[in-house]
C-alpha positions in Angstrom: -95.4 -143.6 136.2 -96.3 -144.0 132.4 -99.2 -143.1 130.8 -100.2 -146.7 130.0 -99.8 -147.8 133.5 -102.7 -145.1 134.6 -104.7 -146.3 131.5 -104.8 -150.0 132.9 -105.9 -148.6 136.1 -102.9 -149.5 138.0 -102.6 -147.8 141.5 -99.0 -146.0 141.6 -96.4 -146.9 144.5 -96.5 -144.6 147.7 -92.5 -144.1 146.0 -93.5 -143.2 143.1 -96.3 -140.9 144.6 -93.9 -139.2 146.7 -91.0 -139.0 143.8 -94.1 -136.8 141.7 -94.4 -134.6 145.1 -90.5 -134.4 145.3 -90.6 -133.2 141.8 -93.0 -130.7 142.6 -91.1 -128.7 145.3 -87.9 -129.3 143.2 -90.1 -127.6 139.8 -91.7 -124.9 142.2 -88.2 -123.8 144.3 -89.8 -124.9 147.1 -92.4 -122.2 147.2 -95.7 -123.2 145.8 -98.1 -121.2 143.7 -101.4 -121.5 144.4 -102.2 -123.9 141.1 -99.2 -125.8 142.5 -100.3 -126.1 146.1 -103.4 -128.1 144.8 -101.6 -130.1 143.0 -99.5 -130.9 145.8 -102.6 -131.5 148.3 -104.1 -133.8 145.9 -100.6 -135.9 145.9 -101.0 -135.7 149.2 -104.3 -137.3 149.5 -103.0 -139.9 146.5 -99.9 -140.8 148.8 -101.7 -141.7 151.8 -103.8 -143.8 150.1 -101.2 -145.3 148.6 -99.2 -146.1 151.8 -102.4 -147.6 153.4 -102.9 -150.0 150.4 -99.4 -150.7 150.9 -99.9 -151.7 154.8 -102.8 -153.4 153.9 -100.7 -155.4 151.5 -98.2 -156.2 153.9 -100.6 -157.5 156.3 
């Protein structure tokens, strides 16, 4: 997602959310440091919200 999207206040894809969490394991070697396992729990967190918004969407 770009910068200026976040700046409008624009709520990211669950995709897009999980393609940052992909990237993650793909940057760490799939083993997380600690500084990276928050990260990841935070995407987390951002994801599901991002997959109910999508439901509700849908609905």
């Amino acid at each position: 997602m770009s910068p200026d999207s976040e700046a409008l206040g624009s709520v990211p894809s669950a995709h897009e959310v999980n393609e940052r969490i992909r990237a993650l394991w793909r940057r760490a070697g799939g083993k997380l440091t600690a500084q990276q396992r928050s990260e990841y729990e935070l995407l987390v967190v951002e994801w599901a919200a991002a997959v109910r918004g999508e439901v509700v969407e849908a609905a």
